[in-house]
VOKE-506099 format. One record per residue (C-alpha): x, y, z; residue in three letters. Coordinates in pm, whole numbers, plus 32768, in hexadecimal, padded with zeros to 4 digits. Example, Ala and Ser with C-alpha at 12.3 -4.5 7.8 and 13.67 -1.06 7.14 Angstrom:
REM residues 2
84CE7E3E830CAla/85577F9682CASer/
END
This chain:
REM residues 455
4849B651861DUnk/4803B5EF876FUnk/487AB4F8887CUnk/47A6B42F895BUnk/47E5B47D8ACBUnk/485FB2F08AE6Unk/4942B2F089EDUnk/49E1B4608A43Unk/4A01B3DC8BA3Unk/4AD9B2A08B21Unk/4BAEB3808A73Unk/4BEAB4528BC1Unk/4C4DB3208C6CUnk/4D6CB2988B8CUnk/4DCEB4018B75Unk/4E0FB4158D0BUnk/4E7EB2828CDEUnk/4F70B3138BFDUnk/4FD2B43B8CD0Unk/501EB3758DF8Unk/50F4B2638D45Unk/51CEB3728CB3Unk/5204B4478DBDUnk/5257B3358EA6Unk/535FB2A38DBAUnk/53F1B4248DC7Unk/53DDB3F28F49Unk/54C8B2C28F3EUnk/559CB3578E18Unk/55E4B4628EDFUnk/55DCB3B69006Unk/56D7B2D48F7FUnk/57E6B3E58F2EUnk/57A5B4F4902BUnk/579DB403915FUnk/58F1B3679110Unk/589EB1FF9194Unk/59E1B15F922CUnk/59FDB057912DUnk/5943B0A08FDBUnk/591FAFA38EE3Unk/5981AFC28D71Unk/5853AFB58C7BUnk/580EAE718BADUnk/58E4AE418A6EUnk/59F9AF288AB1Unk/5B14AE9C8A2FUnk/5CB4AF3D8A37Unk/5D2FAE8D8907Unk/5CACAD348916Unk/5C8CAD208A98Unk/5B2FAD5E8B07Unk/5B1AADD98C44Unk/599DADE38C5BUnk/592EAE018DD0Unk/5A7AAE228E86Unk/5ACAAF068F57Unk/5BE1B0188F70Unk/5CE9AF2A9054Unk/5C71AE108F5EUnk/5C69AE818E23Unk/5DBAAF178E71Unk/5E35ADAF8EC9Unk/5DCCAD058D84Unk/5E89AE1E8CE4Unk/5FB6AE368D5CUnk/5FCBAC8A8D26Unk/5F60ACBE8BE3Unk/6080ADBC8BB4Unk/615DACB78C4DUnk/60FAAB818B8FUnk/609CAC4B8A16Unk/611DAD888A2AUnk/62A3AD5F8AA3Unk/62D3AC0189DEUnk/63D7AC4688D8Unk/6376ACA28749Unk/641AAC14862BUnk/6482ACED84FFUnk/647BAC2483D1Unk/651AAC5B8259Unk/64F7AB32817EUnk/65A7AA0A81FEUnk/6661AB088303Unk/65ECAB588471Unk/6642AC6485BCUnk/657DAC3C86EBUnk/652EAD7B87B2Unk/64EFAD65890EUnk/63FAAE6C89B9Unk/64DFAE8E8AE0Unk/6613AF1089EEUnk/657BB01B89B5Unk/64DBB0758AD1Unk/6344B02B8AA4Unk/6266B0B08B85Unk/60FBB09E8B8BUnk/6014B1A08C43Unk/5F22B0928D0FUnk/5E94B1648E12Unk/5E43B27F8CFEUnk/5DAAB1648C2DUnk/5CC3B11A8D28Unk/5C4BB2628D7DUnk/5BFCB2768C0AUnk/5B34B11A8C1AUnk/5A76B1A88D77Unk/5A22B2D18CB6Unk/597CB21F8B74Unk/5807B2538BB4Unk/582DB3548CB9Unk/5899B4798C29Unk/57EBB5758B44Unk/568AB6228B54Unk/55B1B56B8C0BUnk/54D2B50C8AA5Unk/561DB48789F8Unk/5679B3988B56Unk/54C3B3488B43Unk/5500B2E489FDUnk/5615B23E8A19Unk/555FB13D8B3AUnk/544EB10A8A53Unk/5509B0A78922Unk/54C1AF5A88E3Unk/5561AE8E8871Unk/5691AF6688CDUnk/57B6AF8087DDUnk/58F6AF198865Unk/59E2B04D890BUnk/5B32AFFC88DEUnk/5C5FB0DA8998Unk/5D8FB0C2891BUnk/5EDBB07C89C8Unk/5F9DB1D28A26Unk/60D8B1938A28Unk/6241B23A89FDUnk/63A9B1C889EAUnk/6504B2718A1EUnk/6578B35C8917Unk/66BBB31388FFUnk/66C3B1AC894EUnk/65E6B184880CUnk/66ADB2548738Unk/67E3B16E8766Unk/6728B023870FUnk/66B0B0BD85F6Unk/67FEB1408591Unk/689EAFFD85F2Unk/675CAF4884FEUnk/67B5B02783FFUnk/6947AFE883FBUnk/6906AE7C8429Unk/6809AE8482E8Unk/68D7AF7281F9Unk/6982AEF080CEUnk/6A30AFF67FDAUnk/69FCAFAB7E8DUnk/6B02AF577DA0Unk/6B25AFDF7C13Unk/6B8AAF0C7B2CUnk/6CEDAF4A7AD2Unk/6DBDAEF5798AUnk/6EFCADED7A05Unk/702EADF07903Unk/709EACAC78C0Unk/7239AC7A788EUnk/71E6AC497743Unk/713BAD92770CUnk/6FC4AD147724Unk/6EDCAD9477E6Unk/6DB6ACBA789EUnk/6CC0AD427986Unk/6CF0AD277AFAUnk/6B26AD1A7B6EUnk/6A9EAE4E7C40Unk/6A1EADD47D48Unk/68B2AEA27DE0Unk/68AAAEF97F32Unk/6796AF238017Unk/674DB019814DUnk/6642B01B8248Unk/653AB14F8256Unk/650EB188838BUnk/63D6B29B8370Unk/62AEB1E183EBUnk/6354B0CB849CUnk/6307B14F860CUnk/6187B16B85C5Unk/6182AFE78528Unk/6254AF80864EUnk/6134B029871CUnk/6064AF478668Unk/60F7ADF7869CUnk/6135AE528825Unk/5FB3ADE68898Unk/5FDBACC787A4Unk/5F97AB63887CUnk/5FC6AADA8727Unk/60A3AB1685E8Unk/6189ABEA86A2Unk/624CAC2E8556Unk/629EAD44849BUnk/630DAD238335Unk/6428AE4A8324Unk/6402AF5B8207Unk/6549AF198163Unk/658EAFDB8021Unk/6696AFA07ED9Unk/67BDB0597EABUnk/67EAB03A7D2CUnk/6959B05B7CACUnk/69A1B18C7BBCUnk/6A01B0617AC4Unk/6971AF2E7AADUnk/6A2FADF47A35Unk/6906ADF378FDUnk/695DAF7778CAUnk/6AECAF0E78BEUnk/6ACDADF477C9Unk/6A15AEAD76EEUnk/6AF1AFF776CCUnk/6BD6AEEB75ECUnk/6D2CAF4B7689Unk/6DE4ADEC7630Unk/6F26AE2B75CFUnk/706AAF1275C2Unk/7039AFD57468Unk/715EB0DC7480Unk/7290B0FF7572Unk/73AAB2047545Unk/74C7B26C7633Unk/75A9B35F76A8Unk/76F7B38A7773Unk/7768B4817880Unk/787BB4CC7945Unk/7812B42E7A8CUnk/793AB5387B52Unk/785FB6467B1AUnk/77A8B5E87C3BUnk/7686B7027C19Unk/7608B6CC7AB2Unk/75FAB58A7B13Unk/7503B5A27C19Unk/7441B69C7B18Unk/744CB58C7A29Unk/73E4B47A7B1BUnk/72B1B5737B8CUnk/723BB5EA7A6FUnk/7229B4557A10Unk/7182B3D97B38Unk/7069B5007AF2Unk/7010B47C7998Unk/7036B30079CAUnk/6F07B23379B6Unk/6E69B34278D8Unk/6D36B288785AUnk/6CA4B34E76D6Unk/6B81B2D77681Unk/6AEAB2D07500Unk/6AF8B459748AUnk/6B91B4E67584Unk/6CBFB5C775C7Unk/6DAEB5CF76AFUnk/6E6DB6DD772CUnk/6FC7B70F77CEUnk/6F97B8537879Unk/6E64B7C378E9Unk/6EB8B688796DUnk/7016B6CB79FAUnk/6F85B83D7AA8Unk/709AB96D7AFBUnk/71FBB91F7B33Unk/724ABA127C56Unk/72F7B9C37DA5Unk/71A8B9917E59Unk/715EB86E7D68Unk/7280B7BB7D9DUnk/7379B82F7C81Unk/74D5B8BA7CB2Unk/75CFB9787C11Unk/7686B8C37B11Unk/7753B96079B3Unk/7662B9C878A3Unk/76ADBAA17758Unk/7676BC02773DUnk/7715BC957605Unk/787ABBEA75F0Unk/78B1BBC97745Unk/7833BAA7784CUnk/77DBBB437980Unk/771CBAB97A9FUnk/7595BAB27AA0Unk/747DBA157B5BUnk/741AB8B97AB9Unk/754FB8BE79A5Unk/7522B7417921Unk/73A1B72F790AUnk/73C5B7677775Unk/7493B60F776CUnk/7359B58477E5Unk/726CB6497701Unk/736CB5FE75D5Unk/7397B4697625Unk/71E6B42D764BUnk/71EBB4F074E0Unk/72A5B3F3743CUnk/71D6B2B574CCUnk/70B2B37A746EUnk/7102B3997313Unk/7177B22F72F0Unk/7029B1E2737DUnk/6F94B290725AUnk/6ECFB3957354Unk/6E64B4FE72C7Unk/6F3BB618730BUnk/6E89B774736EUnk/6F68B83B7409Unk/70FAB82673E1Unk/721AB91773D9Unk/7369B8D673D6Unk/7472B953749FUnk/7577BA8D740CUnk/7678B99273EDUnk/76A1B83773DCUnk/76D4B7807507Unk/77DFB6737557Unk/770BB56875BBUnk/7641B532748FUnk/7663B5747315Unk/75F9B6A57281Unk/7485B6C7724DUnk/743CB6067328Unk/7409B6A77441Unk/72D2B77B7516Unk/7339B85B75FDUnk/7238B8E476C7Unk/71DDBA0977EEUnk/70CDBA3378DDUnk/6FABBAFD787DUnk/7043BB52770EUnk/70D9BA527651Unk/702DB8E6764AUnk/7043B7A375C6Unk/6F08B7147582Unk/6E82B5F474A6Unk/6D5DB5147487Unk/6CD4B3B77449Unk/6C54B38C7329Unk/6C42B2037357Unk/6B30B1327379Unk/6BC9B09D74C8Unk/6C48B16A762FUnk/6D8FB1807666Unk/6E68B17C777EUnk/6FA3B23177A0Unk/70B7B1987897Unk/7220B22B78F1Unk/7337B18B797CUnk/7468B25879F6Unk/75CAB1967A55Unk/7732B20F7AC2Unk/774FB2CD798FUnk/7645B28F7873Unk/74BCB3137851Unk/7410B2207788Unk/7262B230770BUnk/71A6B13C76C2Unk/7041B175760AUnk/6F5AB03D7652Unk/6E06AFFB7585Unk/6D85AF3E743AUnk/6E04AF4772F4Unk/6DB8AE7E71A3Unk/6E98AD5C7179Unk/6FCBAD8370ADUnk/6FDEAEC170D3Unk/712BAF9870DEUnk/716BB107713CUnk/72C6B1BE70DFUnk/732DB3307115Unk/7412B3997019Unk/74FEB4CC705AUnk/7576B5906F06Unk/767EB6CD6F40Unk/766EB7A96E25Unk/774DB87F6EBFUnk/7860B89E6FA9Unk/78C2BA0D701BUnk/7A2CBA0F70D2Unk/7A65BAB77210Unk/7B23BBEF721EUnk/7C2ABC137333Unk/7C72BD227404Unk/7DD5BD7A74B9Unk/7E06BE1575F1Unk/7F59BE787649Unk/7FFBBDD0779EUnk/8124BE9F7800Unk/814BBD5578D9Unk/819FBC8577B5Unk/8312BC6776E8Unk/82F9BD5475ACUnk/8270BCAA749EUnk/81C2BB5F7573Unk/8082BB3F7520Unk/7F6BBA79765AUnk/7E26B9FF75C1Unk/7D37BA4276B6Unk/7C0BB9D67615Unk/7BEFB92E74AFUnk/7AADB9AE7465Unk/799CB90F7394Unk/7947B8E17238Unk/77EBB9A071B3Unk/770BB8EB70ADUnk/75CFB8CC6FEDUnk/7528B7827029Unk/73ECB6EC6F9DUnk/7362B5C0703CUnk/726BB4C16FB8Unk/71ABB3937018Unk/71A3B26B6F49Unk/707BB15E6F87Unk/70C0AFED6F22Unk/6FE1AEF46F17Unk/7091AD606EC6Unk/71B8AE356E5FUnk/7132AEE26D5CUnk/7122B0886D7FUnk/6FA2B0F86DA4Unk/6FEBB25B6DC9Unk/7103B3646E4FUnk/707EB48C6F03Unk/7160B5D46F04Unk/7156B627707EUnk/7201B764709DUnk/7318B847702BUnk/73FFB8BE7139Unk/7516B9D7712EUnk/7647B9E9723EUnk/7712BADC7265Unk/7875BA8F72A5Unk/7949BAF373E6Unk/7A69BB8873C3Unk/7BD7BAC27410Unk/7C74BB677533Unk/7DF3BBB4751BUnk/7ECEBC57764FUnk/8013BCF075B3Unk/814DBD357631Unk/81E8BEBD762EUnk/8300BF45767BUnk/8312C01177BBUnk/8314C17577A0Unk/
END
């Protein structure tokens, strides 16, 4: 197609027009930057936060800064959490804000890049907003410590709920109580953002729960209302070191909380008796003899919590007996026990938790089983010896001793077969008798010294 010499000459014009207009604006661009004037001016709608500081110049721009810093920057926050408040002041921590590096930044907006983007830039119209933000920085340290001092200040443990015995044997519920910390992750970068804040210079703190392992709803409904079974023992408080035994191996298993179905264990719960745990040397039986051994007294403990349990009508799964009867308890009803091979275990087969207390005085051992059970009814252990097997005695001559006196130096024990049953009552009337176990002792021998003539 062609073009009539006017018209192609028009075009030529606004071309050159064109031409001209752009490569003088690169002229003052470049101008602008490469001469360096004295005092430059900042660009229109250059704002550093929501200061604008369109057309200042560097000593200006820097003025209006560094009173904005003063009158916005260093006022004091306030950290808020519901109904409570802290105030942090700028200063504590040692603000500082990077004016002179600012401005450089605002200088540079519009004069920096290719010479197309900076073109561009001038042309844009209307131009967005350019908006630098503050650069600031504080001291390290200082604003660890009123963070860790927030944090203490904020921190409440949480409390369980716990099970309080009345004198009377019932139990209430003493309320858990949830605590609450303060996470402390993003709390510098929101503090960063309330800083340029002329306005609403408050900063709702990220505190978190701390939910107790038991609630009071959890504790009320486990159903543990009342002493069910209680059964005691005595000791001879002289014996200083089974004592403590007894008193530790006590302490490990009070406050045992069994839940519906499930079994508890002595090994288990108590853990080794050894010297490193705490135990000491105190008599225990091997053969016929008492000689000293590390935890002697922890199967008084084992023994007395088997009796409560079966008064509290709990299942047995795992009991054995000792050799021979022991001295602080009927026959058959006892549970001796040793780490790692013999156990005494048995489980709840209630609909309600139990709780399992121990109280040790000068010289008795005494569990208590706390829980649920129906009204009325009774539980009795009844102890039947079908046998009693006599010890034997065994004299030892004592050249020491007139001819023909006689020294008893130990009386020995009686042996016996025992069987052992559990009677359920309900309003006094028997519901049912469980046979719980068939025991055999051996007897010990009665130990005589006799006198002999001297040869």
């Amino acid at each position: 197609m062609c073009v009539s010499p006017r018209k192609l000459h028009i075009k030529l014009m606004l071309t050159f027009i064109c031409v001209i207009v752009v490569a003088t604006e690169i002229f003052i661009i470049n101008n602008s930057v490469n001469a360096r004037p004295v005092e430059l001016q900042i660009l229109e709608r250059v704002f550093v936060e929501d200061l604008e500081l369109s057309g200042m110049t560097r000593s200006e721009a820097e003025e209006a800064l560094y009173q904005y810093v003063d009158d916005v920057v260093l006022q004091p926050l306030v950290l808020t959490s519901g109904d409570e408040s802290w105030q942090l002041d700028p200063n504590d921590i040692d603000l500082h804000v990077f004016v002179p590096e600012i401005v450089e930044r605002v200088l540079a907006v519009g004069r920096c890049g290719s010479w197309l983007e900076r073109l561009r830039f001038r042309r844009a119209s209307p131009r967005k907003i350019v908006n630098i933000p503050l650069t600031m920085s504080v001291d390290e340290d200082l604003f660890k410590d009123f963070i860790f001092d927030l944090m203490t200040e904020i921190h409440i443990s949480a409390e369980d709920a716990a099970f309080v015995i009345n004198q009377d044997d019932t139990v209430i519920v003493k309320p858990s109580r949830t605590g609450r910390y303060l996470d402390p992750r993003d709390l510098g970068r929101r503090i960063r953002e309330v800083v340029p804040r002329r306005h609403d210079r408050t900063l709702v703190l990220n505190i978190k729960p701390i939910m107790p392992s038991l609630t009071t709803e959890q504790a009320n409904a486990m159903g543990v209302k009342e002493c069910i079974s209680e059964f005691s023992t005595r000791f001879e408080p002289a014996n200083k070191p089974r004592v403590h035994n007894i008193q530790e191996a006590a302490n490990a298993i009070d406050g045992t909380i069994l839940g519906p179905g499930e079994t508890f264990s002595f090994n288990e719960t108590v853990g080794p008796r050894s010297a490193e745990t705490g135990y000491l040397d105190a008599p225990i039986m091997v053969g016929d003899d008492l000689v000293p051994g590390v935890g002697g007294g922890i199967c008084q403990v084992s023994s007395t919590l088997y009796n409560a349990v079966l008064l509290a009508n709990l299942s047995i799964v795992v009991r054995v007996n000792h050799s021979m009867a022991p001295a602080y308890l009927p026959a058959g009803r006892d549970a001796t026990v040793a780490y790692d091979y013999i156990d005494f275990k048995f489980r709840n087969d209630g609909s309600s938790h139990i709780l399992i207390k121990f109280l040790v005085t000068k010289n008795t051992i005494t569990s208590k089983v706390y829980g649920s059970v129906p009204t009325g009814q009774k539980v009795h252990v009844i102890t039947v010896i079908d046998e009693k097997i006599p010890p034997g005695i065994i004299k030892k001559e004592d050249p020491s001793l007139a001819p023909g006196d006689e020294v008893i130096e130990d009386n020995g024990s009686w042996g016996y077969v025992v069987k052992v049953y559990r009677v359920i009552e309900s309003n006094g009337v028997e519901q049912s008798r469980e046979l719980i176990s068939k025991d055999r002792y051996r007897p010990r021998s009665k130990r005589v010294r006799v006198g002999v003539a001297s040869s």
